[in-house]
C-alpha positions as CSV (number, residue, x, y, z in Angstrom):
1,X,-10.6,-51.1,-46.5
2,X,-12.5,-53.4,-44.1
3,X,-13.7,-52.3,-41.0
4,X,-11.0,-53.9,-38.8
5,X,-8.3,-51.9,-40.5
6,X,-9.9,-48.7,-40.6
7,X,-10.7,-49.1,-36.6
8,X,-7.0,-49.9,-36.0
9,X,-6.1,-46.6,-38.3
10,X,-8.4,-44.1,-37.0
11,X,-7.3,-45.0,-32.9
12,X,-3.6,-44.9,-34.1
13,X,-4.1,-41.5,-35.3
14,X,-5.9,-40.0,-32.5
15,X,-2.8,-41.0,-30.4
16,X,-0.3,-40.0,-32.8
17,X,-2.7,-36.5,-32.3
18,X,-2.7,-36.3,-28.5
19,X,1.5,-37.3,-28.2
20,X,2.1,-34.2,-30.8
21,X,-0.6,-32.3,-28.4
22,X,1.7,-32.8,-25.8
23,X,4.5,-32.5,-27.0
24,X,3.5,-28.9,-28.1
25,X,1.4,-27.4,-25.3
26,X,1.5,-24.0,-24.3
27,X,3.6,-23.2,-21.4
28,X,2.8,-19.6,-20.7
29,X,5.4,-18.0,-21.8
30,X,8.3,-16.5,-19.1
31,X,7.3,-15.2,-15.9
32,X,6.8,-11.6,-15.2
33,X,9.7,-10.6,-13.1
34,X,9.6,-6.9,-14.2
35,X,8.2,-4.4,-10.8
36,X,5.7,-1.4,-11.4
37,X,7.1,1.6,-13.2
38,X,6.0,5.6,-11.9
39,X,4.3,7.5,-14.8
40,X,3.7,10.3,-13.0
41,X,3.0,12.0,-9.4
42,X,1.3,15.3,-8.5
43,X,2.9,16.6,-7.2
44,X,6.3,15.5,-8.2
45,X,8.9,13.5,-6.7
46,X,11.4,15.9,-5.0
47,X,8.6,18.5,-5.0
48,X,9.5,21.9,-2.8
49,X,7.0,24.6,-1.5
50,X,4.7,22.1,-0.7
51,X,1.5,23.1,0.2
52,X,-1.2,20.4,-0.1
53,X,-2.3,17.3,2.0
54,X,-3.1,14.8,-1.3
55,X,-0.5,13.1,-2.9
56,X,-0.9,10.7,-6.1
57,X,1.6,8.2,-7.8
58,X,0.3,7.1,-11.4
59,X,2.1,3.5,-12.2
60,X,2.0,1.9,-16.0
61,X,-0.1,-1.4,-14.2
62,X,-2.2,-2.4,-11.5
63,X,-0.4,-2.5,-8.0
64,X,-1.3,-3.8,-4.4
65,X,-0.4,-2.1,-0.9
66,X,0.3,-4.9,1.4
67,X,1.7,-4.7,5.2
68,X,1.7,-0.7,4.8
69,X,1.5,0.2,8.3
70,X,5.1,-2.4,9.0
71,X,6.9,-1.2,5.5
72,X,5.7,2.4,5.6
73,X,8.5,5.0,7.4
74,X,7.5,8.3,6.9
75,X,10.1,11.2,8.6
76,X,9.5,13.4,10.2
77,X,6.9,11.0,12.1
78,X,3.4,12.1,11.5
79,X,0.9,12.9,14.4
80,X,-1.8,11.3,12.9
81,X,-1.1,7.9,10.4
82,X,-1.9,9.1,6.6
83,X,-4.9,7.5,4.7
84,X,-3.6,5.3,1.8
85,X,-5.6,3.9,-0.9
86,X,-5.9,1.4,-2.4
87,X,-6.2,-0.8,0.4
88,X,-6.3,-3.9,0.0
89,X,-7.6,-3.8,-3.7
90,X,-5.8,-3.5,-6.9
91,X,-5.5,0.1,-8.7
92,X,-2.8,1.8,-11.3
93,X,-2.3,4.7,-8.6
94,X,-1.8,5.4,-5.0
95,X,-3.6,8.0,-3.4
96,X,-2.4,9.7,0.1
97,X,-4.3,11.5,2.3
98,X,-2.0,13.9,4.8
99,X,-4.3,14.3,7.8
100,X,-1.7,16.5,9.7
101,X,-1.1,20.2,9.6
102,X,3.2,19.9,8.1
103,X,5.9,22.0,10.0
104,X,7.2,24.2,8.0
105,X,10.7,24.4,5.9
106,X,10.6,20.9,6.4
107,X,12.3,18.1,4.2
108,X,9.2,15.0,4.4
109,X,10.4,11.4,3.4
110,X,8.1,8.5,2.7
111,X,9.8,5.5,2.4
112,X,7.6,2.7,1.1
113,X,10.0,0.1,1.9
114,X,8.1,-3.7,-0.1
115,X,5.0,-2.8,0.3
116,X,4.0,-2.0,-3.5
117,X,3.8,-4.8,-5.5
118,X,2.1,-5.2,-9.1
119,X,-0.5,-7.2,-8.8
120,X,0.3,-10.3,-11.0
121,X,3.1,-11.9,-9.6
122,X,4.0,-9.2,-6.6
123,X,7.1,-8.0,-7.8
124,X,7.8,-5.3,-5.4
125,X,8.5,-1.6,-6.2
126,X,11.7,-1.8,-3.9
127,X,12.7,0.8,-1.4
128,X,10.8,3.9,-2.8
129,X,10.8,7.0,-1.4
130,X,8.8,9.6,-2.1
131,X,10.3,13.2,-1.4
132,X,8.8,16.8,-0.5
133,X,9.5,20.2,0.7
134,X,7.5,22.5,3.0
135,X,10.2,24.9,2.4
136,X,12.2,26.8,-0.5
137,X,14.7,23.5,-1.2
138,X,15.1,19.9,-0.2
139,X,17.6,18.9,2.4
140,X,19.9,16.1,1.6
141,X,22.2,15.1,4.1
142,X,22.8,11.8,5.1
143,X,24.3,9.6,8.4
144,X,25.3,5.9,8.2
145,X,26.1,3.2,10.9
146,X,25.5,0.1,12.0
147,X,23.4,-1.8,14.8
148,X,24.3,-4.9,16.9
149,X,22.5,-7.0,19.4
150,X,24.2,-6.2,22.7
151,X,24.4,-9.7,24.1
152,X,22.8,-12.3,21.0
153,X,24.5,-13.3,18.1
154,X,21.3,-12.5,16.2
155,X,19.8,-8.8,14.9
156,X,16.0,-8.3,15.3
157,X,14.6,-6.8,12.3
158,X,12.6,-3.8,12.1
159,X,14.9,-1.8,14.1
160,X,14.3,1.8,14.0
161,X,16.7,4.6,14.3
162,X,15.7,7.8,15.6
163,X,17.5,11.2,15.8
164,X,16.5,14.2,18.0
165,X,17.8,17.7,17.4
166,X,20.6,18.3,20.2
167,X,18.5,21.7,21.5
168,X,17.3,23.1,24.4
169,X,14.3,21.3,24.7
170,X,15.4,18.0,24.9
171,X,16.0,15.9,28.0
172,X,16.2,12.4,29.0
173,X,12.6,11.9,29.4
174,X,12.4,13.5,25.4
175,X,12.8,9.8,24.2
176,X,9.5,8.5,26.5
177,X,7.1,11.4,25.1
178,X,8.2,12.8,21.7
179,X,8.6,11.5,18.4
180,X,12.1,12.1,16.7
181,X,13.2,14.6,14.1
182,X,13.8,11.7,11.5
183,X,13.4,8.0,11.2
184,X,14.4,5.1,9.1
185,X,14.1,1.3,9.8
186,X,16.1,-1.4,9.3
187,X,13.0,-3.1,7.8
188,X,14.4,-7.0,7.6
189,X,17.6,-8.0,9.4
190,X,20.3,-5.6,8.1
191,X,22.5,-4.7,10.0
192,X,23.1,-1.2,8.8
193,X,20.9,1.7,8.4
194,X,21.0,4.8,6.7
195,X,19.3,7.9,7.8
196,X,18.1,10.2,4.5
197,X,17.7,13.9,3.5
198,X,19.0,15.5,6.6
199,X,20.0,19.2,7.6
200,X,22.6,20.1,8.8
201,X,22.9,20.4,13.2
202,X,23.8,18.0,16.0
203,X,21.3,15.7,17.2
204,X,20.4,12.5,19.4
205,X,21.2,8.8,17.6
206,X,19.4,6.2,19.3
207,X,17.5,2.5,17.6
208,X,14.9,1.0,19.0
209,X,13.0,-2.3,18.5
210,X,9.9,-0.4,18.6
211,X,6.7,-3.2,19.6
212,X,4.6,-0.5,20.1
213,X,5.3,1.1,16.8
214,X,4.6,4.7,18.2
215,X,8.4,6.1,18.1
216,X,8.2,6.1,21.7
217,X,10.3,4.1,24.3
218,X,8.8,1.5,26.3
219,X,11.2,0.0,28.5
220,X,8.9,-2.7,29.3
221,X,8.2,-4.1,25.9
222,X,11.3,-2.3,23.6
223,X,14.5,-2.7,23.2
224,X,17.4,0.4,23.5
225,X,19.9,1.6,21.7
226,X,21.7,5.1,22.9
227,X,25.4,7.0,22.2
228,X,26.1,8.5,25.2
229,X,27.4,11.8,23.1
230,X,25.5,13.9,20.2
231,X,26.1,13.4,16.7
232,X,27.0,16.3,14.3
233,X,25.6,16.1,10.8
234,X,27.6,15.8,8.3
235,X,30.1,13.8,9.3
236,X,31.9,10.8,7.7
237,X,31.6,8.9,10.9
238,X,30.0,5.2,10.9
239,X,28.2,4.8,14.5
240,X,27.8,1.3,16.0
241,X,24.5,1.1,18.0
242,X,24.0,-1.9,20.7
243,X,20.7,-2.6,21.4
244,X,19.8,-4.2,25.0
245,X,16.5,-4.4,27.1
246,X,16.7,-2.6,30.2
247,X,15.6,-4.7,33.1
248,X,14.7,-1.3,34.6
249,X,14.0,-0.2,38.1
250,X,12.8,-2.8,40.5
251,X,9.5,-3.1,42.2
252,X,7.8,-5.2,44.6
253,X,4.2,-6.6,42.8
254,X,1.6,-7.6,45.3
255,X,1.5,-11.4,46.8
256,X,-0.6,-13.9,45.8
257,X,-1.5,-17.1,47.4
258,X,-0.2,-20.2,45.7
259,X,-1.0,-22.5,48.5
260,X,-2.2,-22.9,52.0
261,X,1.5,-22.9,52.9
262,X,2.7,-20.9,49.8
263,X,3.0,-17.2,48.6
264,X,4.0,-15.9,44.8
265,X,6.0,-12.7,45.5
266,X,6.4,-10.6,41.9
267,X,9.1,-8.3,40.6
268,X,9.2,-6.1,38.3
269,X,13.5,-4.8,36.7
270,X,16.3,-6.1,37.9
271,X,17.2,-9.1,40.0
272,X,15.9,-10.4,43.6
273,X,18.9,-10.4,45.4
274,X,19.1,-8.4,48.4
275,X,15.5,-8.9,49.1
276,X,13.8,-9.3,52.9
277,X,10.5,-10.3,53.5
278,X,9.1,-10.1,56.7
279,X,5.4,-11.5,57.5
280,X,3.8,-10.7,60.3
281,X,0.2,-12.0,61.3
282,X,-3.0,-10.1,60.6
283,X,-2.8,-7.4,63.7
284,X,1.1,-6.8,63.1
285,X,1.9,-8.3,66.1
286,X,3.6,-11.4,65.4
287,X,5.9,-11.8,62.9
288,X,6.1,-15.6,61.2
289,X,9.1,-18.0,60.9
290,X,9.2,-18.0,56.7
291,X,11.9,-18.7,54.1
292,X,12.1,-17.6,50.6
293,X,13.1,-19.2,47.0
294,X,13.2,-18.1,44.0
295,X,10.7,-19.6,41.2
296,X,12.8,-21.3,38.4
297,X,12.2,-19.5,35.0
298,X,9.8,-17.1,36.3
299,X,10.3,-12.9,38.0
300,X,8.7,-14.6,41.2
301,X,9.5,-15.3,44.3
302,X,8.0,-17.9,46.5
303,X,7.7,-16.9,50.2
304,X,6.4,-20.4,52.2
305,X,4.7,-20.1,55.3
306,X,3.9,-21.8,58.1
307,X,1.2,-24.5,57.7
308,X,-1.0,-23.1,60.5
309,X,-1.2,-19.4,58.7
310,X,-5.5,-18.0,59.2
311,X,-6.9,-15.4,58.0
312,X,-4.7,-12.3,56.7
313,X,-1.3,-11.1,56.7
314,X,1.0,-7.9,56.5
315,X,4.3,-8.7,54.2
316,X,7.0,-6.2,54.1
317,X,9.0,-6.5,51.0
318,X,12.7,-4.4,51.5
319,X,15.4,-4.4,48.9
320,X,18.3,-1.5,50.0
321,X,15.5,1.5,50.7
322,X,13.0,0.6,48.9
323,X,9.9,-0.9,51.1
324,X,6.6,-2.5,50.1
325,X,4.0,-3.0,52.2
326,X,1.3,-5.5,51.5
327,X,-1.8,-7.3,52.9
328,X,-2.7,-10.4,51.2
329,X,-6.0,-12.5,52.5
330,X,-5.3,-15.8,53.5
331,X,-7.8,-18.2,51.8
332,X,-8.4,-22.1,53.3
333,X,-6.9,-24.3,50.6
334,X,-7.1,-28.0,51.0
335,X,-3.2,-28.8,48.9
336,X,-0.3,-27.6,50.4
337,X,3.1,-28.4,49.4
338,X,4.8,-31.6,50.5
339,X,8.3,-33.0,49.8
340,X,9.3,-34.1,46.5
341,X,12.6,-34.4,45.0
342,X,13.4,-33.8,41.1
343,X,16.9,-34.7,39.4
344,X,18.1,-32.8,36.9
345,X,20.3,-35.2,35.8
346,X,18.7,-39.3,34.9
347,X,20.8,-41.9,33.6
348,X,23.7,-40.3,32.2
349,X,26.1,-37.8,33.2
350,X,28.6,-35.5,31.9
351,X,32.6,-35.1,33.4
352,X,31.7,-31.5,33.1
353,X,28.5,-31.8,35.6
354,X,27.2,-31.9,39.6
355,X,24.6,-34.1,39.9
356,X,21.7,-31.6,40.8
357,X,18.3,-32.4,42.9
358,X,15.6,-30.1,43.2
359,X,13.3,-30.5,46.2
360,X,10.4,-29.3,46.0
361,X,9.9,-27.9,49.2
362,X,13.0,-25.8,51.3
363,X,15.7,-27.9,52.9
364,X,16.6,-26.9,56.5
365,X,19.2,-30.1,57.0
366,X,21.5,-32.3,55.1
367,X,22.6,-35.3,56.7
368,X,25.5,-37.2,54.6
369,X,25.5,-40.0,57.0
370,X,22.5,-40.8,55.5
371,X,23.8,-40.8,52.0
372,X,26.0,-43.3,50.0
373,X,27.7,-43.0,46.6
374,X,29.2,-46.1,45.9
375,X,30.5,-47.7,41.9
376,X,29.7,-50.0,39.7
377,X,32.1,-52.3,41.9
378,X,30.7,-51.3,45.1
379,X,33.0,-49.5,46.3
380,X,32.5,-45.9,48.1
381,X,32.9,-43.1,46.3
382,X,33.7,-39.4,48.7
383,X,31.7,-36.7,47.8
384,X,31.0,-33.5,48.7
385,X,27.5,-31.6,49.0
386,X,26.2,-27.7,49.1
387,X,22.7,-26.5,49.4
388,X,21.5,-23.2,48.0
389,X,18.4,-22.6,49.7
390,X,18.0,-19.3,47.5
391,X,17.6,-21.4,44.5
392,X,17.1,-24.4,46.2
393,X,19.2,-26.8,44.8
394,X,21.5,-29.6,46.3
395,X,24.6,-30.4,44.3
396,X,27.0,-33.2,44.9
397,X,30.6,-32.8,43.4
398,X,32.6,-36.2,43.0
399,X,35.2,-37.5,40.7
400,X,34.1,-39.1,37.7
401,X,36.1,-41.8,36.1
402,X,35.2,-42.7,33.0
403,X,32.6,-46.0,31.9
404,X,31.4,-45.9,35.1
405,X,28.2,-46.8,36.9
406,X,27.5,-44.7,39.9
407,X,24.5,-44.9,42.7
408,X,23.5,-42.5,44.9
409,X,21.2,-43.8,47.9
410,X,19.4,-41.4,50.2
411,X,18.4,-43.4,53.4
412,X,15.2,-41.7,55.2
413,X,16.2,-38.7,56.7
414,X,18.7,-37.6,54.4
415,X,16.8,-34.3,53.6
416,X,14.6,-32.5,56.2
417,X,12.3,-29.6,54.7
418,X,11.0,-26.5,56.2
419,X,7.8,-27.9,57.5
420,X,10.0,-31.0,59.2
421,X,9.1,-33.9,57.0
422,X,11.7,-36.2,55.5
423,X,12.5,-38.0,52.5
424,X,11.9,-41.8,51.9
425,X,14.3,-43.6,50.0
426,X,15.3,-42.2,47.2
427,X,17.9,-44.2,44.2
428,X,19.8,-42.7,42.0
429,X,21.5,-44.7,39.3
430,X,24.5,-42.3,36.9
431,X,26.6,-43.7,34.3
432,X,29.5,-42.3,32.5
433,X,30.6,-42.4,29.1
434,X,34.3,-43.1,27.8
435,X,37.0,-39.9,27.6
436,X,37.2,-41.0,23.7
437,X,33.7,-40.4,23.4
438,X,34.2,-36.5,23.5
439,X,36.3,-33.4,22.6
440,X,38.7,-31.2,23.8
441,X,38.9,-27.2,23.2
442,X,41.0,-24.9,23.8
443,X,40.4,-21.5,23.3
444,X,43.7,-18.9,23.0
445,X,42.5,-15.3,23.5
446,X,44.5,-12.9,21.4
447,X,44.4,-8.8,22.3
448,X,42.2,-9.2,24.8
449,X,41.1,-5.5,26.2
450,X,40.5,-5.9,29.5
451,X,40.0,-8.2,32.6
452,X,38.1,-9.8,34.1
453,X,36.3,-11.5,31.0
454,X,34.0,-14.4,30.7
455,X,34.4,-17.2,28.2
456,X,31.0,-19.0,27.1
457,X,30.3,-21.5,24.8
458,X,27.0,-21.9,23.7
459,X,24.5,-23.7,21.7
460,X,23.3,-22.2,18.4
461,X,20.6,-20.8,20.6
462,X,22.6,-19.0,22.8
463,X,21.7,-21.6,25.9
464,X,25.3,-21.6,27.6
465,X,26.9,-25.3,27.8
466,X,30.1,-24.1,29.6
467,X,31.9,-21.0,30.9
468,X,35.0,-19.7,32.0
469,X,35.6,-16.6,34.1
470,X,39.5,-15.4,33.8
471,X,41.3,-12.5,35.5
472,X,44.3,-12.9,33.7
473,X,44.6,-16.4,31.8
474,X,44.6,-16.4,27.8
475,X,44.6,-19.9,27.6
476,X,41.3,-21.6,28.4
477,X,40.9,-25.2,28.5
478,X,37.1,-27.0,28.3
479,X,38.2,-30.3,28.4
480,X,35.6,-33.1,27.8
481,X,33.1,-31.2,25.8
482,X,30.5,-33.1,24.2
483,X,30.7,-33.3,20.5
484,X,28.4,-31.0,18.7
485,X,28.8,-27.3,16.7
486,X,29.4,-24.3,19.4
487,X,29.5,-20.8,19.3
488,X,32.0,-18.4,21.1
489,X,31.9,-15.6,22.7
490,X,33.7,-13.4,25.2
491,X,32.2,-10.6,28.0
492,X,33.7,-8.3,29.1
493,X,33.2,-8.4,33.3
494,X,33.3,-4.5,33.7
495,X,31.7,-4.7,37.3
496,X,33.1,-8.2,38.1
497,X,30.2,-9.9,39.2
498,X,30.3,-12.6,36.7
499,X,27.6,-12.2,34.9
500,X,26.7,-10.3,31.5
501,X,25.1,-6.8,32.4
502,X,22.7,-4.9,30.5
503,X,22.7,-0.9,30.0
504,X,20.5,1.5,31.6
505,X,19.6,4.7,29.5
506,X,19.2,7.1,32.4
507,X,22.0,6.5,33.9
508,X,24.1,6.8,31.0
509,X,25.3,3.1,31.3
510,X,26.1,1.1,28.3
511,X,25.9,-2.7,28.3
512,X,29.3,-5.1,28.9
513,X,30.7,-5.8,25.6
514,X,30.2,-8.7,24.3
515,X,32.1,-10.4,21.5
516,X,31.6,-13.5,19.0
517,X,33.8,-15.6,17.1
518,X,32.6,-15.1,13.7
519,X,32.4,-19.1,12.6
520,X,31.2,-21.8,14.8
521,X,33.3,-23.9,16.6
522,X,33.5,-28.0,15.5
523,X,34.2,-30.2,18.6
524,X,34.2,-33.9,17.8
525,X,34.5,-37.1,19.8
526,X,38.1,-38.0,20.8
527,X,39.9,-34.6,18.9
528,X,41.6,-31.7,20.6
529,X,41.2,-28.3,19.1
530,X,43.1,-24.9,19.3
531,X,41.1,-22.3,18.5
532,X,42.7,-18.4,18.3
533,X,40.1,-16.1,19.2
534,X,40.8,-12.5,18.6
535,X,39.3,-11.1,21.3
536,X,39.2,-7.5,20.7
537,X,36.8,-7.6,18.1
């Protein structure tokens, strides 16, 4: 064969080689999707007379332990956390390490929740609970329920559910400074829980979303959830738990200077309203002509002084009879706070909104001489104007026609602030949109409960786009809505102040009830909907 030939044969082979190669490579076979099995324990599962403090789990393969501490629930709640090995290695057994002396006759759960995985492919050993007895038998009641955000469409996850034996010792401080009879955790978002391997008695229910992960409640950093009766065990009946954050009891914090003309007054608990502040000069004897704002997003007040404020000063903070009294050191800062004006609404705006300013500074005079409103045709537009100096806003009301071009001109002098100075001229140019280019809802409320109740739609955030306080109507109307998905929900206005309000544990107070349409609600441009909503749940 000449050497041409034999060239052209050889490459054609290799390839033909290779192709087959690939054609037939080895995949791995299928994928491991099998969790760890349990040889054997010492001692063994469902163990009673228990008398040791080392516990070990044999598995047919290697396992991992990962996020122990979060997945772990061990009831009763240990003192003193258990030493667990291996950590953070692989191993075919589990070793633990009791470190605390066990009460006696005492059922002990450890519920291991994902946290043992086989160390391949971490298929988890799901939900396993390991089970002992200090005592002569096991105890193996049960109690179900359910949990619920008190005001969010949304569960946290973790939640834990505590009970407390219903005996003489306990009290309402018992929740701040003991750890419960039993636990269990909701681990991811679930809404229902299931407390395990219970005796018999009447106890305590409450959740908690537990930051500090110490079965204690915080009521700065946890959330709350409480029946205001005991719970008797066994029983067939399914408690709902609605967990809230307390704002808690108020309290004054001490001022801090923002600015040569400016004070940041902190709060701890519930809102500012009802708050005085006097300031008086450094000797007492003089007290100082001051206003007070709130602070937009923030549990701070701003308290603003006058410009020629030295040295120190004596601020009395009183809400109903509870008095603060501070000094705060005056230091010489060059900035102080000047006149500015914000809009919260630029270019367009909505039938459903008041154009809004926010000056920067407190307003002490509106003059609407000073201040025209006038179409795209020139012509004047009447309007109407409040000023809240609380939150210090200035809203105009005005009727809104629609594909319109609006401008509001403030003339020097408009706006006068606390320390005298004016505004220059400030334009505003507003358009509006065409009534085709939204939506129309209305929302019929079926079995409702009780009135006064507040109708909110929201975002799928929860960030409230409109609202509706009724006393007695069942047909709402929010007419011009702009098109988007909504949510809907209904509160109940128990104390009719118009606002959703949030329980307080030691006074036995439970938060307003608050309800969601289960689905979200479709608004699109130029379509009216009727939406039933059954409003008792």
């Amino acid at each position: 064969m000449p050497k041409s030939k034999l060239l052209i044969f050889i490459i054609g082979l290799c390839v033909a080689i290779t192709s087959c190669a690939k054609r037939g490579s080895i995949t791995g076979g299928l994928k491991d999707t099998i969790p760890p099995t349990i040889v054997k324990s010492t001692p063994k599962n469902m163990s009673t007379n228990f008398t040791g403090s080392e516990i070990r789990i044999d598995f047919d393969e290697y396992v991992k332990i990962k996020d122990v501490n979060k997945q772990l629930i061990i009831s009763p709640p240990l003192k003193n956390q258990p030493f667990i090995m291996p950590a953070g290695s692989a191993s075919k057994f589990i070793k633990i390490s009791i470190k605390d002396t066990l009460q006696p006759n005492t059922t002990y759960s450890f519920n291991f929740g994902q946290s043992i995985t086989d160390n391949n492919e971490g298929n988890p050993y799901s939900q396993f609970r390991f089970i002992f007895s200090t005592g002569s038998y096991i105890d193996s009641l049960s109690q179900s329920g359910s949990i619920k955000d008190a005001y969010n469409r949304e569960n946290d996850n973790f939640v834990t559910v505590m009970l407390y034996e219903a005996n003489e010792t306990f009290n309402d401080s018992t929740i701040y400074k003991q750890k419960p009879r039993y636990v269990t955790n909701t681990l991811d978002s679930a809404v229902v829980f299931s407390l395990q391997n219970l005796k018999a008695g009447k106890y305590h229910l409450f959740a908690l979303k537990d930051v500090g992960s110490n079965y204690l409640f915080n009521p700065k950093t946890d959330k709350l959830a409480f029946l205001n009766k005991t719970i008797t065990v066994p029983s067939d009946t399914l408690h709902q738990l609605k967990l809230f954050k307390e704002k808690g009891r108020y309290k004054a914090v001490k001022p801090t200077q923002a600015s040569s003309n400016r004070l940041f007054l902190g709060y701890e608990g519930k809102d500012p309203k009802g708050i005085k502040v006097d300031v008086k000069n450094g000797t007492g004897t003089t007290s100082l002509a001051t206003t007070v704002t709130t602070m937009r997003g923030k549990d701070s007040l701003q308290v603003w002084l006058p410009r020629e404020v030295k040295d120190s000063l004596q601020v009395k903070v009183t809400k109903n009879d509870v008095v603060n009294d501070f000094v705060v050191k005056i230091k010489e800062m060059k900035a102080a706070d000047s006149l500015t004006v914000d809009a919260v609404q630029r270019g367009g705006l909505h039938f459903r909104e008041k154009f809004t300013l926010n000056p920067s500074t407190p307003l002490v005079n509106i003059d609407a001489s000073k201040i025209t409103l006038v179409d795209k045709d020139s012509i004047a537009v009447p309007f109407t104007h409040k000023y809240d100096d609380f939150n210090n806003e200035l809203v105009f009301d005005f009727k809104k026609d629609e594909n319109q071009k609006y401008n509001f001109v403030m003339m020097p002098g408009a706006m006068t602030d606390f320390y005298g100075k004016a505004n220059d001229t400030l334009n505003y140019k507003l358009t509006t949109r065409s009534y085709a280019d939204y939506g129309n809802l209305q929302v019929n409320l079926e079995n409702v409960k009780r009135f006064p109740a507040i109708v909110e739609i929201t975002d799928a955030k929860g960030k409230v786009y409109a609202s509706h306080y009724t006393e007695s109507e069942t047909k709402i109307y929010f007419d011009a809505v702009m098109p988007s998905k909504y949510v809907l929900r209904i509160i109940y206005d128990d104390n009719k102040n118009r606002e959703w309000d949030t329980g307080d544990y030691l006074n036995k107070i439970q938060p307003e009830e608050v309800i969601y349409f289960p689905k979200e609600i479709d608004v699109r441009a130029n379509w009216d909907v009727e939406q039933p909503f059954p409003a008792g749940g």
